[in-house]
PAZAPA-4460 file (N, C-alpha, C; in steps of 0.05 Angstrom, whole numbers, plus 32768, in hexadecimal, padded with zeros to 4 digits):
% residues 114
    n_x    n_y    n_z   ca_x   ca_y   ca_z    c_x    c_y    c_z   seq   type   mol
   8D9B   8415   8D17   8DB4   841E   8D23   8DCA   840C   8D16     1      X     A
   8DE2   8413   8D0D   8DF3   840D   8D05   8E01   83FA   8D1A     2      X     A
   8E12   83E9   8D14   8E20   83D2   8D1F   8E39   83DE   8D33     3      X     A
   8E43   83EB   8D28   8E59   83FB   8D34   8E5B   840F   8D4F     4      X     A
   8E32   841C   8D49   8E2A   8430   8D58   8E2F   8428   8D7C     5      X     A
   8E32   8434   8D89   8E2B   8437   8DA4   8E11   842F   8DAA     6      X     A
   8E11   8426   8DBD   8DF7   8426   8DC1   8DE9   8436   8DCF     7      X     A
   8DCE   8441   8DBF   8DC1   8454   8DC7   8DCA   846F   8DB9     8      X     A
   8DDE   846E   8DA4   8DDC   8482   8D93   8DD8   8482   8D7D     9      X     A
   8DCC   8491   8D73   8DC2   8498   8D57   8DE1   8498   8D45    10      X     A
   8DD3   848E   8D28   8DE7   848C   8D10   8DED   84AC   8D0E    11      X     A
   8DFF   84AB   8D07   8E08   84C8   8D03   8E13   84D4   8CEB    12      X     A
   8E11   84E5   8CD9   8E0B   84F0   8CB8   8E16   8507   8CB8    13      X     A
   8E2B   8513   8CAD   8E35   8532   8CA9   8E22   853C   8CC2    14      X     A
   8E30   8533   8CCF   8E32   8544   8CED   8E19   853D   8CFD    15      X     A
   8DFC   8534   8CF1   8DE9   8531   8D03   8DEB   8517   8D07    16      X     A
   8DD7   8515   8D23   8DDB   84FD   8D32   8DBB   8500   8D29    17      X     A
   8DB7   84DF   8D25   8DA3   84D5   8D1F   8D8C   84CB   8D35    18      X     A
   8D7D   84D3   8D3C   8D6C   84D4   8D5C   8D62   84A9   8D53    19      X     A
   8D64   84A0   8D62   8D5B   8487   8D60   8D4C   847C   8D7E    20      X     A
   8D49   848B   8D85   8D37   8483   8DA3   8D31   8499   8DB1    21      X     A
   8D16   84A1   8DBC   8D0D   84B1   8DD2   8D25   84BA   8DE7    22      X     A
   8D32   84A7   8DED   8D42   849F   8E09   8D5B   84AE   8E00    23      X     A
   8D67   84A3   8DE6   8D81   84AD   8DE1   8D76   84CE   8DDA    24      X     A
   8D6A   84DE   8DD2   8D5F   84F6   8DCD   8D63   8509   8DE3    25      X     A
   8D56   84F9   8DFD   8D54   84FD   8E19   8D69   8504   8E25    26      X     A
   8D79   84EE   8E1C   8D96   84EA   8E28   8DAF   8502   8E17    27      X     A
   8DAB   8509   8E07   8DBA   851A   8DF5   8DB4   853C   8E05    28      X     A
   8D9B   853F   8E04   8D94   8555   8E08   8D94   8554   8E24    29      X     A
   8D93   854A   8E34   8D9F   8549   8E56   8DC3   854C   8E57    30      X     A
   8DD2   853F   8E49   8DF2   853A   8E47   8DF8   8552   8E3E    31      X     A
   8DF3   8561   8E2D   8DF6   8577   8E2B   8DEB   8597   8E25    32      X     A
   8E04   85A2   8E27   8DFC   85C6   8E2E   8DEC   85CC   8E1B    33      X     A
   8DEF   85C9   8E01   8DDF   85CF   8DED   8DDF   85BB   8DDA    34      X     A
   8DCB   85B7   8DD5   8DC0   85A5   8DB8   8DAA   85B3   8DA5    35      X     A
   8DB3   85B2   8D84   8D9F   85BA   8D74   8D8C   85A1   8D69    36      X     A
   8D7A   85A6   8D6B   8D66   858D   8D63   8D5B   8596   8D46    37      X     A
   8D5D   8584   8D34   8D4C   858B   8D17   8D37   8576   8D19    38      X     A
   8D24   857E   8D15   8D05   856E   8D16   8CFF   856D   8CEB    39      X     A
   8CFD   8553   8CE5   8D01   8559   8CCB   8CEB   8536   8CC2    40      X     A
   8CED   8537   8CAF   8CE5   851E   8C99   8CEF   8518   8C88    41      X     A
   8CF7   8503   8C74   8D02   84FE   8C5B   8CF5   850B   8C47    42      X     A
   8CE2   8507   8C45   8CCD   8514   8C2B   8CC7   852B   8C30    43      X     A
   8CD0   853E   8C3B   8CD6   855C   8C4E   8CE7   8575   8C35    44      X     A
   8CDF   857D   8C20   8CED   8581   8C13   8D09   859B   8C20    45      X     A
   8CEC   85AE   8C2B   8D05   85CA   8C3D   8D1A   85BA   8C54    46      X     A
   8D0D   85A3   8C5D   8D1F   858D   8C73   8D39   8585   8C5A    47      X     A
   8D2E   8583   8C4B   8D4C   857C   8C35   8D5F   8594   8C34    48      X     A
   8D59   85AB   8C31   8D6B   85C8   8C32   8D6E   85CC   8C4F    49      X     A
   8D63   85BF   8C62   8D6D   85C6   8C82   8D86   85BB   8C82    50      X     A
   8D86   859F   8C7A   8D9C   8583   8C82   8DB9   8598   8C7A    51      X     A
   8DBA   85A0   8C61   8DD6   85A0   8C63   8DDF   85B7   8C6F    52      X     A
   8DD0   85CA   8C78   8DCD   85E7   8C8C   8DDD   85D6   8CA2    53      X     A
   8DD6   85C7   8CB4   8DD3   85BC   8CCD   8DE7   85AE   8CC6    54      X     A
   8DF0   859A   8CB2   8E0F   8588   8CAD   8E22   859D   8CB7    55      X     A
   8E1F   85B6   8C9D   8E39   85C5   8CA5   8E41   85D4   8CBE    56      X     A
   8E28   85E0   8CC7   8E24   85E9   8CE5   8E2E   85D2   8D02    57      X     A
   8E2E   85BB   8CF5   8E3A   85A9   8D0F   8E52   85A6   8D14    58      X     A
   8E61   85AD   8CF2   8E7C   85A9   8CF7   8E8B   85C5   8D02    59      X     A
   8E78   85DF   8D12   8E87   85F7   8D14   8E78   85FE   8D36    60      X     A
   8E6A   85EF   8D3F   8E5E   85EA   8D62   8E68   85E1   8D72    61      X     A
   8E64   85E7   8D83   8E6A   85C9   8DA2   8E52   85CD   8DA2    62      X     A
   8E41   85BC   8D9A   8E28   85B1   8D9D   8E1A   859E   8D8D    63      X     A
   8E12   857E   8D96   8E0A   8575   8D89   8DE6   857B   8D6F    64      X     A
   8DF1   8570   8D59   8DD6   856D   8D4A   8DC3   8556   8D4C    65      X     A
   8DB2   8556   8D50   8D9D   853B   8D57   8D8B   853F   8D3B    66      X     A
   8D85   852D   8D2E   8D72   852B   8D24   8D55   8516   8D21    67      X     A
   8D43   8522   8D21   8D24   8511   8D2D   8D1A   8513   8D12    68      X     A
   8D17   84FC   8D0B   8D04   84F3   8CEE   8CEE   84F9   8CFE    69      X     A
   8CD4   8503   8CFC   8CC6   8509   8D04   8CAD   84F3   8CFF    70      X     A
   8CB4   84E7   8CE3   8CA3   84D1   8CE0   8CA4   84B7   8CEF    71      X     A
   8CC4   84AD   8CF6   8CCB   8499   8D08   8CC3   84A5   8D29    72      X     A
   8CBF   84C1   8D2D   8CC2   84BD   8D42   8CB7   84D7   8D47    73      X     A
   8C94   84CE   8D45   8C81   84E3   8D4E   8C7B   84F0   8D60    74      X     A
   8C7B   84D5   8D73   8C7C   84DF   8D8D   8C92   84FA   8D98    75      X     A
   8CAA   84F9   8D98   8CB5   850F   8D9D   8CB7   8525   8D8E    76      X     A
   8CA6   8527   8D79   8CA1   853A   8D6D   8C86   8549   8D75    77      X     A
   8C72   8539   8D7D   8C5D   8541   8D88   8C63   854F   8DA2    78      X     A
   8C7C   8537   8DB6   8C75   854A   8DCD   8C88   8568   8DC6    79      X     A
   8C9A   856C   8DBD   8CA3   8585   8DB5   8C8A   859E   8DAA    80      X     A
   8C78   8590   8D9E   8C68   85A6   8D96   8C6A   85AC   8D78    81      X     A
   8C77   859A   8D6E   8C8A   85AA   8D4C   8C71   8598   8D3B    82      X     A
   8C69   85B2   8D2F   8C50   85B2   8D21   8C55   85B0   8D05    83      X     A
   8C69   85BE   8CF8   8C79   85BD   8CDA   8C97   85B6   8CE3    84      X     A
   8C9E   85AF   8CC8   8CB4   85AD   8CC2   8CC6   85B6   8CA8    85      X     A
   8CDD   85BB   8CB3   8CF5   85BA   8CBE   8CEE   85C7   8CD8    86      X     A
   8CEC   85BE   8CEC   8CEE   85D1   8D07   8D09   85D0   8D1B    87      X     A
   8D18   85DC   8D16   8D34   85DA   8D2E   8D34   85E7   8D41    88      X     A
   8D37   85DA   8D54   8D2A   85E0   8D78   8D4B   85DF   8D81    89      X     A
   8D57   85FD   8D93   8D67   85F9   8D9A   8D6F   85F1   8DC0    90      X     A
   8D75   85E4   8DC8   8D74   85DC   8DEE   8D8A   85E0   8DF6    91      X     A
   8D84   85EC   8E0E   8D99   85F7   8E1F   8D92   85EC   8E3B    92      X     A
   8DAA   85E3   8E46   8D98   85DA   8E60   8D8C   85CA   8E65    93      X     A
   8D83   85B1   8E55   8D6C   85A4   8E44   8D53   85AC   8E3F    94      X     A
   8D4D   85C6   8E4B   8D2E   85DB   8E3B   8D36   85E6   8E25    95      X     A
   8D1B   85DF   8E10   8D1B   85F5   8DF2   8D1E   860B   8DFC    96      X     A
   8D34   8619   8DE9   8D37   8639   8DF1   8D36   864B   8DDB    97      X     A
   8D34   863F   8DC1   8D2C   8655   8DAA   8D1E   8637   8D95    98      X     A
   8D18   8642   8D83   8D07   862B   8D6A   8D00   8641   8D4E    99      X     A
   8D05   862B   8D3C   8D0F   863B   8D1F   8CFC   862C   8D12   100      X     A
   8CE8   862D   8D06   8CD9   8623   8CF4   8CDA   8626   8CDC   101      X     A
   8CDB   8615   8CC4   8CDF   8618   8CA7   8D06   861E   8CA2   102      X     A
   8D13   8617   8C90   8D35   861A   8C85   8D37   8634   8C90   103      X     A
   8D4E   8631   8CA5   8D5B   864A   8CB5   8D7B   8644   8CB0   104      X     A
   8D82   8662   8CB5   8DA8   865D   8CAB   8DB5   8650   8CBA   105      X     A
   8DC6   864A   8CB5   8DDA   864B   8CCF   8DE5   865D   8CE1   106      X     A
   8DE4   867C   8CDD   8DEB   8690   8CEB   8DD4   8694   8CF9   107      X     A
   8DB9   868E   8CEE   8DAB   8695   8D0D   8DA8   868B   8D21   108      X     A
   8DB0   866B   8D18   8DB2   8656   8D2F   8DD0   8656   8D3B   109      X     A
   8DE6   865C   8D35   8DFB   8667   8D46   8DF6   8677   8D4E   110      X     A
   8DE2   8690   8D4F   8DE7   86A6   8D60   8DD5   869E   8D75   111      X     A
   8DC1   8687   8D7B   8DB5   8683   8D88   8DC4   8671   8D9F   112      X     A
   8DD8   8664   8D98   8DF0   8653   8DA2   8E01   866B   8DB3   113      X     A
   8E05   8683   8DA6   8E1E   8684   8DB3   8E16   869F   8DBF   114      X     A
***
């Protein structure tokens, strides 16, 4: 976490917020109406053509982007169920309410938003 950050939030990158704790994840997706989650890896190559999908898509939502390295942070990837990756799980309410597996546009994940 960066020096500057809040505490308890993730670094934040062309629009995604960087998941850095179980708790803050918890806390995001409870605080609000909708959150898109990208479940991803570095060495993820289709996770590389998700990232900048999801940059540009944050700056045109009211809804935060979270993102879960999946390698730092297995555990909530396990309990989600996200078996591949790029997987973007969208919550409403804080229950999953739709999930996109493998590089999806941005128009199908706004229409699932709005």
């Amino acid at each position: 976490m960066s020096s500057d950050a809040a505490p308890g939030d993730g670094t934040q990158a062309g629009g995604i917020i960087h998941v850095e704790s179980a708790a803050s994840f918890e806390e995001t997706i409870a605080e609000n109406d909708q959150v898109i989650v990208d479940y991803f890896a570095d060495w993820c190559g289709p996770c590389k053509q998700q990232t900048p999908i999801l940059e540009e898509l944050s700056g045109t939502i009211d809804a935060p982007v979270l993102g879960v390295d999946t390698d730092e942070h297995n555990g909530l990837a396990a309990e989600a169920g996200v078996r591949s990756i790029p997987t973007v799980a969208i919550y409403r309410g804080g229950e999953e309410v739709e999930r996109f597996v493998g590089v999806t546009s941005a128009d199908k994940i706004r229409a699932v938003l709005e």
